[in-house]
Structure formats: C-alpha cells, structure tokens
N, C-alpha and C positions, 0 to 999 in steps of 0.2 A: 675463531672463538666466539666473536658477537654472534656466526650463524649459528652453532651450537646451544647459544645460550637465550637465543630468539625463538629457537625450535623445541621450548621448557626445558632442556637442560642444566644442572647445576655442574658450575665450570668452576674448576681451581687452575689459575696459573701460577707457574711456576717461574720464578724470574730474576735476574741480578737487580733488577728494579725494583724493590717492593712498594717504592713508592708509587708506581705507573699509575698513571688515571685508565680506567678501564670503564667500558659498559656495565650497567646496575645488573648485577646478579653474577658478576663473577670476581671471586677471591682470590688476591693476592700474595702467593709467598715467597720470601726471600730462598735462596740456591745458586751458591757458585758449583756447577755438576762436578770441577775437576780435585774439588777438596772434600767433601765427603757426601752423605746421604741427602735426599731430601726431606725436609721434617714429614714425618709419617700421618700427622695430621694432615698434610696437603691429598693424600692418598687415598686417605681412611675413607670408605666406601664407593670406592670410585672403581664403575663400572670396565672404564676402557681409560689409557695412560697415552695419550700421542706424547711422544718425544722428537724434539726439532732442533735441539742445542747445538751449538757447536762454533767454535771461532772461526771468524771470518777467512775463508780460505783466498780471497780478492784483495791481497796486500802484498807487496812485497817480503819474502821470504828471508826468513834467516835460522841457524840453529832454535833459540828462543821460540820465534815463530809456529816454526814447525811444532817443537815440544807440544805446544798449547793446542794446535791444532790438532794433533793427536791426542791428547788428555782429556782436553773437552768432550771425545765422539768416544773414543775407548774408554779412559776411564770413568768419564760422565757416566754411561751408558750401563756399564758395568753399578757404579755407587746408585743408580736408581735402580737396577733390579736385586739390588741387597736390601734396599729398602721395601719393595713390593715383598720379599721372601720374607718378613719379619709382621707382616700383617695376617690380622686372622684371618681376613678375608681378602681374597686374591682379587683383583680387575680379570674379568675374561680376557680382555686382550691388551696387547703391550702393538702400539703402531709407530715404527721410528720411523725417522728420516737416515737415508743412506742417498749415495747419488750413485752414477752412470762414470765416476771415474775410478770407480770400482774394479772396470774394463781395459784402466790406461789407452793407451793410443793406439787404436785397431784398423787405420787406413777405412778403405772401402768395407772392411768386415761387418755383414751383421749380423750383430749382438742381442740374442735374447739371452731371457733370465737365469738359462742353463749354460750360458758361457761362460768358461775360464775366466780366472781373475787375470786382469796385469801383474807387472813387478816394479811398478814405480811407486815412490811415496804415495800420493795420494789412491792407488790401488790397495797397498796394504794397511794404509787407514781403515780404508772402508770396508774390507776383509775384518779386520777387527773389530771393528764399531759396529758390524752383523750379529759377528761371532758372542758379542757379549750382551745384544739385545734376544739373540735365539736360548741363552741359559734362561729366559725365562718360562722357553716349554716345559724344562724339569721342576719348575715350580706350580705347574697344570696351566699355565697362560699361552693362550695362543701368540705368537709373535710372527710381527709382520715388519719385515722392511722394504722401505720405498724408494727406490733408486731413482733420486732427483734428475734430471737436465736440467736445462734452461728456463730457469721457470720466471716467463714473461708477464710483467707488469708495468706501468710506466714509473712507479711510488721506488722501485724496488730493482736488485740483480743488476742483470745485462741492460735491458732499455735504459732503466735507470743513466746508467754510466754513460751508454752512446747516443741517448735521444738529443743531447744540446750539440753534440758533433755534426747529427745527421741532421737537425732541423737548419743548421748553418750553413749546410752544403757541404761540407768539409769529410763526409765519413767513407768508406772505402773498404774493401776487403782487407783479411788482415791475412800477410804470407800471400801466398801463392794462392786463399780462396776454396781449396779443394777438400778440404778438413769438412770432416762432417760436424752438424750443428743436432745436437737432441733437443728437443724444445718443449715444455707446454705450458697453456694457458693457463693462468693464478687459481681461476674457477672451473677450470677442471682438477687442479692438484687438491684444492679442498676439497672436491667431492669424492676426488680416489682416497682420502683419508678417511671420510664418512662410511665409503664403501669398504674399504679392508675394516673396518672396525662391525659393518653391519653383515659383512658374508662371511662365508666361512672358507679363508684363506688363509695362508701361512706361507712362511719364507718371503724369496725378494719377488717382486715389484715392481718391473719396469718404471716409474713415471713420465711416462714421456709421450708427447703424441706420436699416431702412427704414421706420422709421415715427415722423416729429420729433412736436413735443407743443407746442403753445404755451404759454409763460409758465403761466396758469391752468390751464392742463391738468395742467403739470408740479408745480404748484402743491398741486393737489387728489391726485393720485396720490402723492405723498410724504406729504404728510398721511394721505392711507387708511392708507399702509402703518405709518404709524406710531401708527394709531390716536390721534390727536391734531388739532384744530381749525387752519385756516389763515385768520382774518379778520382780520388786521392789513397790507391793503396797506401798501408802498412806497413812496411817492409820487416822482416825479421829482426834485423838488428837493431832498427827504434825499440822494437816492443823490450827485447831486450836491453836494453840502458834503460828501460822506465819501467822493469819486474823484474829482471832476473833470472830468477831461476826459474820463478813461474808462466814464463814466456812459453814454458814446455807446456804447463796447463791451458795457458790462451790460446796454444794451436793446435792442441790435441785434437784426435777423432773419434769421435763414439759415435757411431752408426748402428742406434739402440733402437730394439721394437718394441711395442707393450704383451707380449705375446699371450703371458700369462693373463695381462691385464683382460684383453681382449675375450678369452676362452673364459673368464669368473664372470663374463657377462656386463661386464661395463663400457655405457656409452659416452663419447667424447660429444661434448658440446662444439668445440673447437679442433676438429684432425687436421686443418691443413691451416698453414700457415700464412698467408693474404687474409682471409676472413679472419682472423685471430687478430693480426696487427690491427685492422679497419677496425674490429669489436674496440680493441682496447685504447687505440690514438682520437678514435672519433667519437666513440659511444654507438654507434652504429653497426 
C-alpha cells in the first residue's frame, strides 16, 4: 500500500480496522467482506481493486473455523464484485489473492497454473474464492488470481512463527521432510501484484518462486542462514495434538512453478531460496 501510494497513487483500504493509522494519502474504510458489500464510495473511481481478505487459515480448525474461512474468500469475494457491478464506472482490473492449496497435496508433482484442483477443504476453498473473483470478467473487469505459497517475511506467515525456534537451535523438519515447500519473497509478491494489475493477464497466477525446496531443504537453509543447528525433527503426531486437523495443511505438498508468471515476462528479484533468507534475516 505505502508503495503504491509513494508511486502518486490514491489508495483506499479497505479494512475491519477503520481506525488503522496508515501512511498520509491513504483512505480508510470499514468492511467485514463475510456480511455484505463494501461501501461503494471505497470504489468509486478506482482504477484497479487488489483483494487480499481472508481469515486466518494458521489456527486450529473446527466446524465454526472453517465456516469463516470459507465465507471470508467465497463470500467476501463474491459481496465485493456485487459491489464493483453497481458502479458506473468499472476498475479495469479485479487482482485477488488465492493460494497454492488450491492443488491440495501433490507429493513430488509439478504443479503449474493449468493443473487440476485437489479435493480437500482448503482446495475447494480456493476453487471457490476464484470462481467468484472470475464473475467479474462479465462485468468487462479483467480478473486475476494469485496463487499464494509461502510468502517469506520475518514481520509475518511462516518465518514469523519458526524464526524464535530456529534462532534457539531448537527448529527441525517437520514429518519426514520430504513435503514440498512453495515459497516467495514479500517483495517479489508485491510486485507480482503491481505486475498483474499493469500487464495484461488474467486467470491464476502462480506466486510462488521458481524454485520450491522440500521441508528439509527449507529446513537446512534457514538454519545456514542463521548460523544455528536444526536436529530436533517434528514428528507427525506433535503437530497433530497442537492443530488437528490442519496438521494435513502443515504437511501438505505443493511442488508449484510460476509458469505463467514467468512466460507474461516477470522477473524475480529473489528465485532461489539461500539469497532470499540472507536478503531478509540480514538485510544483505
């Protein structure tokens, strides 16, 4: 948002926050996406619409859980292109967020933008939460979705969670290791948001860098960077006493390319994963 609105953009967020302190030049407005429209003044002349909503899918699951976590992407998704359809003037493009478990759990398989969905919860999530960001082509809006990974920061996600484990010595692979890991850097995810909004794309999106890392891989490269030991596997059945159900989602494998990403002509700041971690642990 701040780079959008440092690059003379006028920026409207849309937010359960309305209070949020934000950088000078961008507007704040209130929207829970899973109860109805966003106010149409948030809208109103707005070039291009990123969409990023969606409840925390990194909690332990239950019925309730779940609901929300589908409400917020499907029906979120859907309540703001009713609102787009109600404007006189349309945004050229609609750019959401979808992710890579869109794919469910594909072993060694890889997954570009033209593979089959899964058939687990969070695959027909994200079947959905497509399906109702793409009814905005019949409104003349280009729509684009971006099939998340692992999107590495140290503020945020995955580091977030395992950097106090691993700075401890204590962190390890999780399972058996062999799971594949999608990944990409913060500041390449912003700029493949910039770039589907400034080229002319449509449908999914890979985001993910070209080159995933399995579990141990990912395992052993955070450790380097941290100068610090990783021999304390995870075993399956921790993970499960301390998630549930979504221990399926902590081990899954998406072995995702950018395929598309790559052929519209965008370049990765960050493809491989050693330089990526040093970038973002060291500044370097």
């Amino acid at each position: 948002m701040e780079t959008l609105a440092e690059g003379g953009h006028s920026v409207h967020v849309l937010s359960r926050h309305a209070g949020m302190n934000m950088a000078a030049g961008i507007r704040v407005f209130p929207w829970e996406p899973a109860r109805g429209e966003p106010p149409l003044e948030s809208l109103r002349g707005a070039g291009a619409v990123i969409h990023l909503a969606g409840e925390p899918v990194a909690q332990r699951w239950n019925a309730e859980v779940k609901a929300r976590i589908r409400e917020s992407r499907v029906t979120g998704t859907a309540n703001l292109v009713s609102a787009i359809a109600r404007l006189p003037r349309k945004p050229e493009v609609l750019v959401c967020s979808s992710a890579i478990g869109y794919y469910g759990s594909r072993g060694d398989e890889i997954l570009n933008e033209r593979s089959e969905p899964g058939d687990d919860f969070l695959a027909d999530v994200c079947a959905g939460w497509e399906r109702s960001a793409a009814r905005a082509e019949a409104l003349g809006v280009r729509a684009v979705s971006i099939r998340t990974g692992h999107v590495l920061h140290p503020r945020g996600g995955l580091l977030r969670r395992i950097l106090p484990i691993f700075r401890a010595g204590l962190g390890g692979r999780l399972g058996n290791g062999r799971q594949w890991t999608s990944w990409i850097h913060l500041d390449d995810l912003a700029s493949l948001f910039q770039f589907a909004i400034a080229k002319p794309v449509s449908g999914a999106l890979n985001g993910v860098a070209p080159h995933p890392a399995t579990n141990a891989e990912f395992t052993r490269a955070l450790a380097a960077a941290l100068h610090r030991p990783a021999i304390f596997p995870v075993p399956k059945l921790a993970l499960r006493l301390m998630f549930g159900e979504m221990t399926e989602v902590i081990l899954s494998s998406q072995r995702a390319l950018p395929q598309r990403v790559l052929a519209a002509g965008f370049e990765f700041r960050y493809p491989e994963l050693a330089p990526a971690l040093k970038r973002l642990l060291w500044g370097r």
